[in-house]
C-alpha positions in Angstrom: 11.4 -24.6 -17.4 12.2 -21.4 -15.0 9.7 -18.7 -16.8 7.8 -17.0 -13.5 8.0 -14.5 -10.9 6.2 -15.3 -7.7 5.3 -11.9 -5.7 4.6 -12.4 -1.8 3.3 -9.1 -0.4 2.9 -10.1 3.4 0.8 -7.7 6.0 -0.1 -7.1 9.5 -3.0 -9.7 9.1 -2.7 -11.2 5.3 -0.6 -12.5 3.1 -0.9 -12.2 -1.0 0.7 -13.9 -3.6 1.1 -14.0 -7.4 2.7 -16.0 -10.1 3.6 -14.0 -13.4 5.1 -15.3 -16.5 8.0 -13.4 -16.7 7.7 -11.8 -20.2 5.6 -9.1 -22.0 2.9 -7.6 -20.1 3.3 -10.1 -16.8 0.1 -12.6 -17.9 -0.6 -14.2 -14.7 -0.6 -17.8 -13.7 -2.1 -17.3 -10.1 -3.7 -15.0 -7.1 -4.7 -15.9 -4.3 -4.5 -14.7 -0.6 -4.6 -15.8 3.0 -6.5 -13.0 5.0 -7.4 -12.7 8.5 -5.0 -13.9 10.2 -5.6 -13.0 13.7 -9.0 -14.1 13.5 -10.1 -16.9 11.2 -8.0 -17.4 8.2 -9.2 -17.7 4.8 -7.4 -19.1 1.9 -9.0 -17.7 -1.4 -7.5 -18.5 -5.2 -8.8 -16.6 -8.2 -7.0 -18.4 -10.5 -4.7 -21.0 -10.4 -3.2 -22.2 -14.0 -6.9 -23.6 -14.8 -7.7 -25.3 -11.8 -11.1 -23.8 -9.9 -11.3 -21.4 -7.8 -10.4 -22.0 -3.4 -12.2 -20.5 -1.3 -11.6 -22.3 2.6 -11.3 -21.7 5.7 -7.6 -22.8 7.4 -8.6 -22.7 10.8 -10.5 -21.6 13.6 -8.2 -20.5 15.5 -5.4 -16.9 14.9 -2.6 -18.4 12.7 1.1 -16.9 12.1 3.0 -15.9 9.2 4.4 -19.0 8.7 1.3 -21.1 8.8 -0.1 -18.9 6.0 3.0 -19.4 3.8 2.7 -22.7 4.1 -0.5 -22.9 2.7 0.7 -20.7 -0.4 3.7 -23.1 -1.1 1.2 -26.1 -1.0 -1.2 -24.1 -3.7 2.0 -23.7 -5.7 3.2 -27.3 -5.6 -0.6 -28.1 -6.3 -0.6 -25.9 -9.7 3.0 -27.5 -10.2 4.6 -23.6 -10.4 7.2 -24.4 -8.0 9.8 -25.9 -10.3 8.8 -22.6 -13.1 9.7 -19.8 -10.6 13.2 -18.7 -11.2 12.5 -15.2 -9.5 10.6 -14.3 -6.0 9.5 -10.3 -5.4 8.8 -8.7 -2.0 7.0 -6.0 -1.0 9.1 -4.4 1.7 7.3 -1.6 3.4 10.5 0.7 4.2 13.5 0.9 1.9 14.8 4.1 3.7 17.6 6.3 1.7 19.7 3.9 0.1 16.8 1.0 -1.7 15.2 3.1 -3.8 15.2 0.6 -6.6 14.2 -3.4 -7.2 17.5 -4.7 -5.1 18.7 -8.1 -4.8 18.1 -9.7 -0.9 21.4 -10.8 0.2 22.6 -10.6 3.5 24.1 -7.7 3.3 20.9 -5.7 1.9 18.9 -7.9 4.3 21.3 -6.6 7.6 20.4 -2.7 6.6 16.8 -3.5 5.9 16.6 -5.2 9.4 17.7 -1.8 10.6 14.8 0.1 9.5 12.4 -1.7 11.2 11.8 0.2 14.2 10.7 3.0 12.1 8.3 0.7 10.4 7.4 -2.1 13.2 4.4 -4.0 12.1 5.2 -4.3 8.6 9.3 -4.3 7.9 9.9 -7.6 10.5 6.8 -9.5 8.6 8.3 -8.7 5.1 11.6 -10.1 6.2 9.8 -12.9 7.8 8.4 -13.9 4.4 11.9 -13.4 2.9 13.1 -15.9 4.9 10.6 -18.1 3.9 10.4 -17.9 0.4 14.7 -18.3 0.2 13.7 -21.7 2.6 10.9 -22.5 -0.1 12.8 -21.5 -3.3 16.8 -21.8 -2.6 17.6 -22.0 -6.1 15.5 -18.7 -7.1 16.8 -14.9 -6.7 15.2 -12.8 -4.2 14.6 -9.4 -5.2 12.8 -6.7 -2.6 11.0 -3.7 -4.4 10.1 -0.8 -2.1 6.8 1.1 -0.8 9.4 4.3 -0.3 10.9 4.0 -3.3 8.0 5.7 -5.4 8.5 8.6 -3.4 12.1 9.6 -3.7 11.2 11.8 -6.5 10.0 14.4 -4.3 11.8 17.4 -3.5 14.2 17.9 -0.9 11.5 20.5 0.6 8.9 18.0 0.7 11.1 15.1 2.7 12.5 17.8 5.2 10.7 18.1 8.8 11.9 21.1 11.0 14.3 19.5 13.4 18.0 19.7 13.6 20.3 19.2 10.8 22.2 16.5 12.0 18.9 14.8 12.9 17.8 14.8 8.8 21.1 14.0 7.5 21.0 11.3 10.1 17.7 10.2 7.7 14.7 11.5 10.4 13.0 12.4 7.2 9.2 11.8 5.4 9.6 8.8 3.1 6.1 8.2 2.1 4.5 4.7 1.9 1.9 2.7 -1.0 4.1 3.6 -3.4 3.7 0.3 -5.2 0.2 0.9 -5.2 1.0 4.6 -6.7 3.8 3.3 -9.5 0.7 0.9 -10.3 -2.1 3.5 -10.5 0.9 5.9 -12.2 1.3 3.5 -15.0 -2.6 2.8 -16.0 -2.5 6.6 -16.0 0.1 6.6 -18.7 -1.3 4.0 -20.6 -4.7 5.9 -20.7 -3.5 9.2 -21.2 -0.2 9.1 -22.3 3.4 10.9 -21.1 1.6 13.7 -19.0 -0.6 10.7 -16.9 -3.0 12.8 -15.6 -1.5 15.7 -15.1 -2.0 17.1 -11.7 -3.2 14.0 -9.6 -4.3 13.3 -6.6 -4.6 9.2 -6.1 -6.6 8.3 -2.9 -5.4 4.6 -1.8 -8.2 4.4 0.8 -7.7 1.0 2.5 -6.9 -0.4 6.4 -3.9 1.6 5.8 -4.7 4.8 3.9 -2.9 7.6 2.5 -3.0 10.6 0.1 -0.3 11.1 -3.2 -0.1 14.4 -5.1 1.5 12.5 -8.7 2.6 15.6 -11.7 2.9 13.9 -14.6 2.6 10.4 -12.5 5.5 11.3 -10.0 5.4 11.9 -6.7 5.2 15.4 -5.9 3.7 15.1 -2.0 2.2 12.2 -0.3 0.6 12.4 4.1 2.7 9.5 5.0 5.6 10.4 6.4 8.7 9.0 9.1 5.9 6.3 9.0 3.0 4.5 8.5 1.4 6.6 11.4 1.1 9.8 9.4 -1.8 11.4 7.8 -5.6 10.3 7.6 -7.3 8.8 10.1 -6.6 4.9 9.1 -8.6 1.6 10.4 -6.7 1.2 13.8 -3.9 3.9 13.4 -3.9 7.5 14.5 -3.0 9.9 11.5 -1.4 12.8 11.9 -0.9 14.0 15.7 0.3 16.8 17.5 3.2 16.0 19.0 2.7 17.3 22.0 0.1 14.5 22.6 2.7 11.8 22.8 4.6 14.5 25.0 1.9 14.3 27.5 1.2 10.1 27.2 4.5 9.9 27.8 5.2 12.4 30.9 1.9 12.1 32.1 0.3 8.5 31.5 3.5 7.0 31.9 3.1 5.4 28.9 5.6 2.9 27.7 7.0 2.9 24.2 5.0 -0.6 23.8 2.1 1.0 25.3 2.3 4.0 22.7 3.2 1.7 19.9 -0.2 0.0 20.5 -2.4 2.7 21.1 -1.1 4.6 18.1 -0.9 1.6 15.3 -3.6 -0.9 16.6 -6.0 0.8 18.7 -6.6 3.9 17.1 -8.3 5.3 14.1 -11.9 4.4 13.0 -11.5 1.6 15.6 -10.8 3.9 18.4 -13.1 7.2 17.7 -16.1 4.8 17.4 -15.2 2.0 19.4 -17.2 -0.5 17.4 -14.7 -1.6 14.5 -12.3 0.0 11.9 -14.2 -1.8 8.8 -15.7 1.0 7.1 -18.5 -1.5 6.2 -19.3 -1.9 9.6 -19.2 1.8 10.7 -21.3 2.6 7.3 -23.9 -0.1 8.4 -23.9 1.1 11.7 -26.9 3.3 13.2 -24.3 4.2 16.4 -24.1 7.8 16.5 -20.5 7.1 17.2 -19.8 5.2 13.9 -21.2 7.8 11.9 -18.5 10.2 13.5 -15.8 8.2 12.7 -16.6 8.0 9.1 -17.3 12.0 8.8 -13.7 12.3 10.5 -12.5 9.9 7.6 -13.7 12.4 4.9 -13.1 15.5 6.8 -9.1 14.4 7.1 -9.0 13.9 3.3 -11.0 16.3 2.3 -8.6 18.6 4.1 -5.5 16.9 3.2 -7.3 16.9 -1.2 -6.9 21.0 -0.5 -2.8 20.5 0.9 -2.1 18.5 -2.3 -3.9 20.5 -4.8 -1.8 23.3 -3.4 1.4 21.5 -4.2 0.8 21.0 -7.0 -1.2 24.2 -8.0 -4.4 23.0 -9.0 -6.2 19.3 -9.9 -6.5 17.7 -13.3 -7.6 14.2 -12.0 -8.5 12.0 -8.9 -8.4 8.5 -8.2 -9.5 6.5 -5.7 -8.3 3.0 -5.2 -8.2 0.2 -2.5 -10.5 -1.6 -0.2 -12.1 1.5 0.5 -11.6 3.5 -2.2 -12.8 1.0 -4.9 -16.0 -0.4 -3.2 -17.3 2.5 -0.8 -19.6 4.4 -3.3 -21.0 6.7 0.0 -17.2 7.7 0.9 -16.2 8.5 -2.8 -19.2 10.6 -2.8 -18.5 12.6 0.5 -15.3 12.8 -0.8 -16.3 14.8 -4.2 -18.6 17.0 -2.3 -15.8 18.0 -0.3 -13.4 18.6 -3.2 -15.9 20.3 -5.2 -14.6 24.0 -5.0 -11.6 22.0 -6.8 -14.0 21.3 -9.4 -14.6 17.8 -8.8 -18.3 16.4 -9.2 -19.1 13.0 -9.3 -21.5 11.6 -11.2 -24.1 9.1 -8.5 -25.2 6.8 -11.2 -21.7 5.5 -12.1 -20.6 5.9 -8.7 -23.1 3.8 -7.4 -22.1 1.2 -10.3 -18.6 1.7 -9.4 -17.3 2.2 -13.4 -14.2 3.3 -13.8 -15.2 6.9 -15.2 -17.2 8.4 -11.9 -17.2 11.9 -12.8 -20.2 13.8 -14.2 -19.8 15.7 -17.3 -19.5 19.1 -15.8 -16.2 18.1 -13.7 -13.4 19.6 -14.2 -11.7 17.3 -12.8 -11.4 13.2 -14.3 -12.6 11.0 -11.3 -11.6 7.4 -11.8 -11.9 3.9 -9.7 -8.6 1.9 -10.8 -8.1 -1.0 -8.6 -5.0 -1.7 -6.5 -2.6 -4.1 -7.9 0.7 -4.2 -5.7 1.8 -7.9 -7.0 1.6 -6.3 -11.1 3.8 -3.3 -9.7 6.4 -5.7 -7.9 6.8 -7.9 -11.0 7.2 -5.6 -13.4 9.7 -3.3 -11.4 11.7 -7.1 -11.1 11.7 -7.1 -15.3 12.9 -4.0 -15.1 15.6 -5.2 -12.8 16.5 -8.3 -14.8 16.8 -6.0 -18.1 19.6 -3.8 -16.1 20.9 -6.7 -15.0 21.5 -8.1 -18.5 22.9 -5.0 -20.1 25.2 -5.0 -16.9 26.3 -8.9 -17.4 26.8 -8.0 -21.3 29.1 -5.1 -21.0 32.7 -5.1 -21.4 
């Protein structure tokens, strides 16, 4: 029986998986994910068709990609899924102009994906990497990609466009805007709770090692503060945010910095990481009595507090706020700053049900609906590949 979708969303330093059935409203078979690569890997299960939970170590030692997918395929011949998956989804970080829907990965969409990954170099090669894999794992199932850009291409023109030369933005130097699986996620339990207009004016927070800001109207991307790449924007775990360009000017003319050297600095060594020199866990920093920790977390909500006020003005106003990922779902202290900033918005968060992290945080003189909805990439992936398979159908069908 061939009746699942497997979803493998692979990372600088993790790898998650899920098993769907492929029907309905996705009920899933199995989660799980390898973490920590570089350091010491974990292998944890949630659930796995009825078995009990995993929770072990893999080794003592940094392990690669493909030592982590190894241990997902043997938890899937384990739960005997392998021979039910008929379908694989990837998250691919960069889908650039022309992937702006759930594709099919031959090797022709797989040689212009390859392309993009200088403009996305930690993520794009690792997603391919897993591609790779899974097609080695799973040769009789299809491989479909669905895109972090691809949420975004709603925007307008206006919104893409950077001031540079013509030929330079037809040549696609343009903002594409990353998460967006985590925002068609957070768009669509908007919609389901409060129906076509999803919010209204929204402003979803995906605050995790990789953070970023989405102005949604009516759940579609309006403006988001990643741009060209995953660089842009707030101040992240280990990368940069937004910088003046000037700066990489002078690392370049006057450090004599190498492009290695700058892609280093700006992606791994950066961030909360590098303005307090401790670590770029927020749970450190907030535990932390360093006078230096404490700056790097005010610099965290001074960058979105700012970047709240260039959304709202997008959009003209702010009906709702959500905050969602590592961060944003289990830092009450940093969704409270955050509403304190945002209050001339109208935002006020209740501390009670902040502290107890429901999913209604705001106080009942808000103007503004502040919820916690947690992340679900995987659900976002599977259901964008129904969608594909229904196209497909009424394609095979026609005349």
């Amino acid at each position: 029986m061939s009746d699942a979708i497997l979803v493998l969303n692979g990372g600088s330093s993790s790898l998650k998986f899920a098993v769907f059935e492929r029907r309905g409203e996705l009920p899933p078979l199995l989660r799980g994910n390898v973490s920590s690569l570089g350091q010491q890997p974990r292998l944890r299960v949630e659930a796995a068709a009825g078995r009990p939970k995993i929770d072990r170590s893999l080794s003592k030692e940094p392990i690669d990609m493909g030592k982590a997918f190894a241990a997902v395929a043997s938890v899937l011949a384990e739960s005997d899924l392998l021979r039910r998956i008929d379908r694989v989804g990837h998250r691919i970080v960069h889908g650039g102009r022309d992937f702006t829907a759930a594709t099919q990965l031959d090797e022709r969409t797989l040689k212009a994906l390859r392309l993009l990954e200088p403009m996305a170099p930690i993520h794009q090669r690792i997603n391919l990497e897993i591609v790779a894999l899974a097609t080695a794992l799973l040769p009789q199932a299809v491989q479909i990609g669905c895109f972090d850009t691809a949420f975004h291409s709603t925007r307008p023109e206006l919104a893409k466009t950077y001031g540079l030369p013509r030929a330079m933005t037809e040549a696609g130097i343009v903002s594409y805007g990353f998460h967006g699986l985590s925002y068609s996620h957070i768009a669509a339990k908007l919609h389901d709770r409060y129906g076509a207009g999803a919010g209204g004016r929204t402003i979803v927070a995906h605050l995790g090692s990789g953070a970023s800001l989405c102005a949604m109207d009516a759940g579609r991307s309006v403006a988001t503060t990643m741009g060209f790449s995953t660089l842009d924007g707030l101040v992240m775990s280990t990368r940069c945010g937004a910088l003046d360009p000037g700066v990489i000017l002078h690392l370049l003319r006057e450090r004599r910095l190498s492009g290695e050297d700058l892609v280093m600095l700006l992606y791994e060594q950066s961030g909360l990481l590098g303005v307090s020199g401790i670590s770029g866990d927020m749970r450190t920093l907030i535990g932390s009595e360093d006078p230096a920790a404490a700056q790097a977390v005010d610099l965290f909500v001074y960058r979105i507090g700012r970047e709240i006020g260039s959304l709202a003005a997008a959009m003209g106003g702010l009906d709702t706020l959500v905050f969602t990922a590592g961060i944003g779902e289990n830092a009450p202290l940093v969704r409270e700053r955050i509403g304190a900033a945002a209050a001339w918005l109208g935002v006020g968060i209740d501390k009670q049900r902040n502290r107890r992290g429901e999913e209604v945080v705001s106080n009942p003189n808000s103007r503004v609906d502040v919820l916690v909805i947690p992340a679900d990439e995987e659900r976002a992936v599977a259901a964008e590949m129904l969608v594909f398979a229904s196209s497909a159908s009424q394609e095979g069908s026609g005349p």
